[in-house]
N, C-alpha and C positions, 0 to 999 in steps of 0.2 A: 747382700748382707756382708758388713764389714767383720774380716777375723779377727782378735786382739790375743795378742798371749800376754798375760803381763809374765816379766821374769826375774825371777828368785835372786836378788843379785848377791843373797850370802851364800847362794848354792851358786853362782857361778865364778865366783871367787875361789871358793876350796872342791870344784869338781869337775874335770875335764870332761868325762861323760856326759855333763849335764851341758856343759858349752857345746860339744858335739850334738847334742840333741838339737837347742837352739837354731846351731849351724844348720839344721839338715831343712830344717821349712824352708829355707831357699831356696834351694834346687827345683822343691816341688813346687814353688808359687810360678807356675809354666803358663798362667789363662787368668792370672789376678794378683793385686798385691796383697800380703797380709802385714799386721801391725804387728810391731814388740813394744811391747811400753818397758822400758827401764827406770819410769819414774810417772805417779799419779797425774801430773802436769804433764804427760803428754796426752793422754786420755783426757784428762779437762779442759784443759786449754789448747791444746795444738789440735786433736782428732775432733774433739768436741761432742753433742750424744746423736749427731746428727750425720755422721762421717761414712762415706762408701766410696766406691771403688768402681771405673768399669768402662775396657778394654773398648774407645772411643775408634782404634782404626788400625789395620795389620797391612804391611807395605812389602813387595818383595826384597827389596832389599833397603837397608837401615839409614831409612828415611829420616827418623826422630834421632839427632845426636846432638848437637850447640845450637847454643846460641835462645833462640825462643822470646823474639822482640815482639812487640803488641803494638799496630800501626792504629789509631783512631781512624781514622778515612776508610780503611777497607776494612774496618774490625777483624782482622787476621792474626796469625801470628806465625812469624818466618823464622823459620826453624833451617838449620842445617843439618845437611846428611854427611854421612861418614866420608871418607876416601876411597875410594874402587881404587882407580891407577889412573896412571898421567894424561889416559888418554879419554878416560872417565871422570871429569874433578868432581868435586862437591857442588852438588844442587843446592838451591833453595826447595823448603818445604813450606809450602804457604796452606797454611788450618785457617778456613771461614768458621769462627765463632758463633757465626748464626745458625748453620746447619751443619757445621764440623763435616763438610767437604773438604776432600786433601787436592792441591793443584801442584806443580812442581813449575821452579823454571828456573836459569840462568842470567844474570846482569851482564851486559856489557861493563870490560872495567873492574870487575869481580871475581880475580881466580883461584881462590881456593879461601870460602869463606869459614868463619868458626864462630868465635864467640860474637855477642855484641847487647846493644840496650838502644831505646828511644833514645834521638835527639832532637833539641828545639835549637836551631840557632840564634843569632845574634838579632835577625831580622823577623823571628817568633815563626819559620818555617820548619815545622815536624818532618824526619827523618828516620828511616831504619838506618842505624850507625852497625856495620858490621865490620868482623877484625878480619883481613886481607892477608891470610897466610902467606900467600904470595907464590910464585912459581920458576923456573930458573928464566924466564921472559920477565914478568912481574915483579915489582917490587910487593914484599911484604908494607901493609901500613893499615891506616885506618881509611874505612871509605863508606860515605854517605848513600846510602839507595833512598832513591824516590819512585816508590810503588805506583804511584799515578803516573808517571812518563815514563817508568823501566829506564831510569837517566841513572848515573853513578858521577861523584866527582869526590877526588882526592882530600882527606883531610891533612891527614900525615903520614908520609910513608918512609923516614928517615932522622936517625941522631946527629943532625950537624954535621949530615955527609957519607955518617956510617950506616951500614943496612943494618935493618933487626932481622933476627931467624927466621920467626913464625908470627906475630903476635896473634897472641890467645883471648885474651879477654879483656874487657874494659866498661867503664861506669863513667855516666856522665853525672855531673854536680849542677842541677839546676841554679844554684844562688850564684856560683861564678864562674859558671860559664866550661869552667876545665872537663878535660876525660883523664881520666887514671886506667892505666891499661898495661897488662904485665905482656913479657914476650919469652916463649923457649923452644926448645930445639924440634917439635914434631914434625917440621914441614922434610926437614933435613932425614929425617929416622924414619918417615915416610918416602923419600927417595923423590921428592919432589922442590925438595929446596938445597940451594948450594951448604956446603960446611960452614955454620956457624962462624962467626967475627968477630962477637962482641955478647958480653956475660947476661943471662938471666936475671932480666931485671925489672924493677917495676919503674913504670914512667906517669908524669903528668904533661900535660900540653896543652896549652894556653889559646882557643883557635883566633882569640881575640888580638893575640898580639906575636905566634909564631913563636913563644916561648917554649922549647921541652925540655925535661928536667929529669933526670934520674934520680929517684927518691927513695930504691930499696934496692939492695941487692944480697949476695948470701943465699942465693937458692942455686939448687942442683935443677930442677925445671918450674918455673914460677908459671902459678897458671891462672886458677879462679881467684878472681876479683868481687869486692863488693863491700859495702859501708853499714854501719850500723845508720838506723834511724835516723840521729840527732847528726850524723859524718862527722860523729867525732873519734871513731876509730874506725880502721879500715881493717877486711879481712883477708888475705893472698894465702891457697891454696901453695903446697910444692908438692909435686905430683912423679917427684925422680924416682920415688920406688918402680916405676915402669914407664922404661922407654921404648914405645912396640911391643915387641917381643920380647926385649929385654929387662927379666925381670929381677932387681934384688931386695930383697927384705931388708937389709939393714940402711937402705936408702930412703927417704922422707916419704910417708904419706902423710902428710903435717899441715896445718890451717897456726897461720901466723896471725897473731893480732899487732895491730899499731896505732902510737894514738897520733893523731891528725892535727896540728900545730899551724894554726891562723890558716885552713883551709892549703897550706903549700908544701909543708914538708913532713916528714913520720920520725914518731922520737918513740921510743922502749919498747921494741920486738921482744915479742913474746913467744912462747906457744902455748896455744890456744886447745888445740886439740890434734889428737893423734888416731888416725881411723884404724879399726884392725880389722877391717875387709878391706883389700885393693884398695884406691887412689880417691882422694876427694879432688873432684875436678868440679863443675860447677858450685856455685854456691852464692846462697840469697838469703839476705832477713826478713824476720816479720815487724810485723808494728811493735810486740811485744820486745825489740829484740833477740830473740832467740835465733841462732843460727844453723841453716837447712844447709845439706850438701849432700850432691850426687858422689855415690861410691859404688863398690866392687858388689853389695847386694843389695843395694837400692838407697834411697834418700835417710840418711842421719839428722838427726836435731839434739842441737845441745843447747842450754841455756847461757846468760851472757857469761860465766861462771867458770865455760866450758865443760860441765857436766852431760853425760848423753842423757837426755831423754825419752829418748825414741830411737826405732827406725821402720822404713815402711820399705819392705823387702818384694825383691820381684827375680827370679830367674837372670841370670847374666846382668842384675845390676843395673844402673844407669850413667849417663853420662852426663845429665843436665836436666833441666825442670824449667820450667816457668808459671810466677804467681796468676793466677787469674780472677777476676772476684768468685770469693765462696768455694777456693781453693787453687790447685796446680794441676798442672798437666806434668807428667814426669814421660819421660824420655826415655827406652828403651829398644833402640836400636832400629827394628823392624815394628815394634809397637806404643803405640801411645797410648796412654791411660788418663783419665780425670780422676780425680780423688776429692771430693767436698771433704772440705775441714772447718772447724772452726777460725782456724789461726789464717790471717790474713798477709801478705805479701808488703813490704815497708812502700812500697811504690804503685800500691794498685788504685789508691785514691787516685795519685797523680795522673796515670797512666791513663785509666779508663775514666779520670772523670766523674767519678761516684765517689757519693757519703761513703762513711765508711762501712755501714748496716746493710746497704746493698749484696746481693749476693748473685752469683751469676747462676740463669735457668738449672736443672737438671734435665 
């Protein structure tokens, strides 16, 4: 049974106490997530009257962290795990959607995987596309996994010569072909990548013609990536309030919007929204529009608006989600969670191949 508080939002405007209250459900959501509705529409429309919760697999160590791609062919979905040390890099975590079996394993060609999404190429062959933080051997870049042969090959892994840091995330554009994919400093502040060269920035790359392009920059760590519906505006995470361990508040935990010009370039950065738990690091749309993002206590929802909606709170927060039909799977470290919602994922017709009424088992 799913919890909901709705909250008082003229009592949490003129009362500190009453924000402290709010505050404290989090800690305790230690074995399940509970709901906050900061507005009716999340309860109607995003939870829906059909919505739960429930703790799908517990890992010894923090199995569920990026990434969270959905392969048709092996119905899986390939998650990344955290960083251990150099001599531990980041696993894949591969979830069978048929029986939510967890398997782990490693790519050749793949060292230090993060973010990533489905890709079809040129010649209609589906892809796990995952971002290649890279290692002081490795180049950081983008790089294609094919779960049927455990084969890896290079998409991008360089600006016209110069290395990127880390790259973090990226989204592929079915109509033309491009991936948009930001890059910043983690791999370096993890002790696993050499000193930064070159600024936080976001890119697009062309795989059809070897074109990359810098098309945003102005962030302190540019991270989560991802498109409204219609890709006419793009949303990028800056996540510099927290580098590792290093933490300062008066640094960005900010979600930028921009609007998207003939599919190639971005005109009038905005901000979009400003998280006040820890860092929005993933983040994805629904059909409705409405924007989901992993933070400091769990999954935010704001409408196109940038009004918060919601949030669906859990213990130590999360770092990343992925759509699934008839809801997400959220990410929390050592455990993963399913949640049925009403509100559906902008990509999960595509992805899965289903109406849009389809709803995945319970």
């Amino acid at each position: 049974m799913a919890s909901v508080t709705s909250v008082d939002l003229l009592s949490l405007a003129t009362s500190l106490p009453y924000a402290a209250q709010l505050n404290s459900i989090t800690p305790n959501a230690t074995s399940s997530v509970q709901f906050l509705s900061y507005n009716d529409s999340f309860t109607t429309d995003i939870l829906g009257p059909n919505v739960s919760q429930e703790l799908i697999s517990q890992q010894p160590y923090q199995a569920f962290h990026e990434a969270g791609i959905y392969y048709k062919a092996t119905n899986s979905v390939y998650i990344a795990s955290n960083w251990q040390t150099y001599d531990n890099p980041i696993n894949v975590t591969i979830l069978n959607l048929t029986d939510y079996s967890i398997s782990t394993t490693r790519y050749p060609g793949l060292y230090e995987a993060n973010g990533g999404c489905p890709y079809t190429s040129a010649d209609n062959k589906s892809y796990v596309l995952f971002c290649d933080e890279g290692n002081f051997q490795g180049a950081s870049g983008l790089t294609l996994v094919d779960p049927l042969t455990n084969t890896t090959q290079v998409l991008v892994n360089n600006f016209l010569g110069r290395n990127f840091s880390s790259i973090n995330d990226v989204e592929w554009v079915p109509d033309t072909g491009d991936v948009w994919f930001t890059d910043a400093d983690y791999g370096y502040f993890q002790n696993f990548r050499p000193y930064p060269s070159i600024p936080k920035q976001v890119y697009r790359f062309e795989p059809s013609t070897g074109v990359v392009q810098a098309v945003a920059d102005g962030f302190v760590e540019s991270n989560g990536i991802e498109f409204s519906p219609d890709y006419k505006t793009l949303y990028v995470t800056d996540t510099g309030q927290q580098e590792t361990t290093n933490v300062s508040l008066s640094r960005p935990a900010s979600i930028y919007a921009f609007d998207v010009v003939n599919g190639k370039t971005l005109q009038n950065r905005r901000l979009f929204a400003y998280v006040d738990v820890g860092i929005p690091d993933g983040i994805h749309t629904d059909t409705q529009g409405n924007v989901f993002s992993s933070c400091g206590d769990g999954i935010h929802v704001w409408n196109t608006d940038g009004v918060l909606l919601g949030k669906m709170v859990v213990a130590n927060g999360s770092n990343n989600f992925a759509f699934i039909p008839g809801g997400l799977l959220l990410f929390n470290g050592n455990n993963l969670y399913k949640i049925n919602l009403k509100a559906q994922g902008r990509a999960v017709q595509r992805d899965f191949g289903l109406v849009c009424e389809e709803r995945w088992p319970s």
